[in-house]
C-alpha positions as a Markdown table, in Angstrom:
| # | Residue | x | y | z |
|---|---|---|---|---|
| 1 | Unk | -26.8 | -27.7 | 17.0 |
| 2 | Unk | -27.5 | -26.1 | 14.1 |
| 3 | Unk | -25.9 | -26.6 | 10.7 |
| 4 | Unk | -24.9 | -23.6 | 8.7 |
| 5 | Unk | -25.0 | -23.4 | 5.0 |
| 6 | Unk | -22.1 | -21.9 | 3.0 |
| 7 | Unk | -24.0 | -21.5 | 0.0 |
| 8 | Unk | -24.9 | -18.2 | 0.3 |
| 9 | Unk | -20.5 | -17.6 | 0.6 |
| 10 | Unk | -18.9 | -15.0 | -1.9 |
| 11 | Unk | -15.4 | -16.3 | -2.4 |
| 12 | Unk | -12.8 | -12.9 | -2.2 |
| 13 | Unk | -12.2 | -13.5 | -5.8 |
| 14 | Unk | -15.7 | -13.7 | -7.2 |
| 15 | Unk | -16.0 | -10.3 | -5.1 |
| 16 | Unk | -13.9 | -8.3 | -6.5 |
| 17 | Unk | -14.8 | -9.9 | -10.3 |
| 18 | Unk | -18.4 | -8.9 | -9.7 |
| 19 | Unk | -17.2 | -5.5 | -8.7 |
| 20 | Unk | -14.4 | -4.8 | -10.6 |
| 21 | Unk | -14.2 | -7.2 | -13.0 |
| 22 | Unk | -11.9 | -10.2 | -14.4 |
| 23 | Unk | -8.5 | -9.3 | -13.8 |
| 24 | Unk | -7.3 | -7.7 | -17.5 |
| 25 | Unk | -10.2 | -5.2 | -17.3 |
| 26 | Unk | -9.6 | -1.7 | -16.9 |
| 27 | Unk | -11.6 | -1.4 | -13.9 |
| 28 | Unk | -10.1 | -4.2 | -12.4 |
| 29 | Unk | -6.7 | -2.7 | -13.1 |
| 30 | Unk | -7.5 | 0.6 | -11.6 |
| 31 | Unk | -8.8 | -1.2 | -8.0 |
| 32 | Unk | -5.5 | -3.5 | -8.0 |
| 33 | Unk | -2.7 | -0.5 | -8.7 |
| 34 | Unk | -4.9 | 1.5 | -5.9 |
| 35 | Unk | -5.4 | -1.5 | -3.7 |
| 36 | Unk | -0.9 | -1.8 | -3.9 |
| 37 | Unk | -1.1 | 2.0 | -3.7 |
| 38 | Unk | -3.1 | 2.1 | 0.1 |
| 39 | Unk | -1.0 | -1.6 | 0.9 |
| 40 | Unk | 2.4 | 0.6 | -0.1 |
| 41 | Unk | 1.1 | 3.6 | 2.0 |
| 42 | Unk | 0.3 | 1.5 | 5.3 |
| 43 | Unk | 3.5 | -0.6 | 5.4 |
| 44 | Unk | 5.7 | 3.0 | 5.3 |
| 45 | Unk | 3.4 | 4.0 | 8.3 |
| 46 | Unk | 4.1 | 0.4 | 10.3 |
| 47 | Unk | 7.8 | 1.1 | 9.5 |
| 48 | Unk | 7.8 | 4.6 | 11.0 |
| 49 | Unk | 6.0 | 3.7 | 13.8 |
| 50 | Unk | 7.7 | 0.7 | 14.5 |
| 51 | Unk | 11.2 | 3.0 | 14.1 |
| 52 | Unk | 9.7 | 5.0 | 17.0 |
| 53 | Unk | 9.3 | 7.9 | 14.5 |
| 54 | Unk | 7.2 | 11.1 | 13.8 |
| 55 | Unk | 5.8 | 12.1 | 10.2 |
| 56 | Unk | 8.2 | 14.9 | 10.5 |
| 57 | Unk | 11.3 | 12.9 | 11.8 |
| 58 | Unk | 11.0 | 10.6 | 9.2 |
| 59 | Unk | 10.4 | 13.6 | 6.4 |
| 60 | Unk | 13.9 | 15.5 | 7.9 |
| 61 | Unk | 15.8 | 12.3 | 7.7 |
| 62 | Unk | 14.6 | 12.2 | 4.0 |
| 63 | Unk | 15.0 | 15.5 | 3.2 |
| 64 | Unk | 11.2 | 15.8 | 2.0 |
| 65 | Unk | 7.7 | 17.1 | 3.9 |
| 66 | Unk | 6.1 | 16.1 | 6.5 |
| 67 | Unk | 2.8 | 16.6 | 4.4 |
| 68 | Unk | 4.4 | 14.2 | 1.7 |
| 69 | Unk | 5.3 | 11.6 | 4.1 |
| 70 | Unk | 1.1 | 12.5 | 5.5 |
| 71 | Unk | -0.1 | 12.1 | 1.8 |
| 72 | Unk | 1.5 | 8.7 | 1.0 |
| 73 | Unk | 1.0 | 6.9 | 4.1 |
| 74 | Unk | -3.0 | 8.0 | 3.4 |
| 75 | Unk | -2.6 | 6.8 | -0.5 |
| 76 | Unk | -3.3 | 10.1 | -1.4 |
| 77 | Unk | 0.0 | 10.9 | -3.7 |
| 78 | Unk | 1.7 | 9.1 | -6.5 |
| 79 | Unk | 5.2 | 8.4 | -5.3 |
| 80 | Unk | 8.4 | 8.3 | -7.5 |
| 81 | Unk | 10.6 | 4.8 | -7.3 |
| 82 | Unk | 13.8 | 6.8 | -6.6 |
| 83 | Unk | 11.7 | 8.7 | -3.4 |
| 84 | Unk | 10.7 | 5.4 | -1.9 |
| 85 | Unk | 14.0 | 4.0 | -2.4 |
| 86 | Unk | 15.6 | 7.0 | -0.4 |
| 87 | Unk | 12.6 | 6.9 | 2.2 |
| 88 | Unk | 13.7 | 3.4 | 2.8 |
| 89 | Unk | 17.2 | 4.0 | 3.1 |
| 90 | Unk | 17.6 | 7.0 | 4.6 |
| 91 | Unk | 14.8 | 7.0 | 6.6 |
| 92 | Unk | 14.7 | 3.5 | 8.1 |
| 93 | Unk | 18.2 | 2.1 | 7.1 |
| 94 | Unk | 17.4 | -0.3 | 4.6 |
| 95 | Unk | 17.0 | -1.5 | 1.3 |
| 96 | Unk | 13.8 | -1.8 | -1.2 |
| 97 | Unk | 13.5 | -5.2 | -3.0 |
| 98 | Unk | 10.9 | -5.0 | -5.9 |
| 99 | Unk | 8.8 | -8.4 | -6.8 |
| 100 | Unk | 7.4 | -8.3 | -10.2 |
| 101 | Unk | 4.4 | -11.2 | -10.5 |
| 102 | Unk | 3.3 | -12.3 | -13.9 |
């Protein structure tokens, strides 16, 4: 059997420094708050999906679009704290808990 070196390995980290640069940096910044952006977008379209509901279900029982609901789930709109929080309630029932890391 062969053995494989791992010396040739890029840690996750060292990526996205090489990439982005050191967290701090603008750039860095930029790819983080659009990285949470797309995460933010992908966990409201599990929700729906899981809630056995359409773009435009889930934008009547919000009272917004069906092309807003379209646009964040595919990180392509800024979205306001006070619309997510009423997505979440009154679309799926529940309640949006904010973590702040620092």
């Amino acid at each position: 059997m062969k053995k494989v070196s791992n010396s040739n390995l890029t840690s996750f980290e060292d990526h996205l420094d090489r990439q982005y640069g050191k967290p701090g940096t603008p750039e860095r910044e930029d790819f983080e708050e659009g990285f949470e952006a797309f995460r933010l977008g992908v966990m409201l379209q599990e929700l729906r999906k899981n809630n056995g509901l359409t773009q435009q279900q889930l934008a009547e029982k919000c009272g917004t679009t069906k092309t807003y609901i379209s646009r964040i789930e595919n990180n392509a709109s800024d979205i306001r704290l006070s619309t997510l929080m009423r997505i979440v309630r009154e679309g799926f029932g529940g309640h949006l808990r904010l973590n702040v890391e620092i």
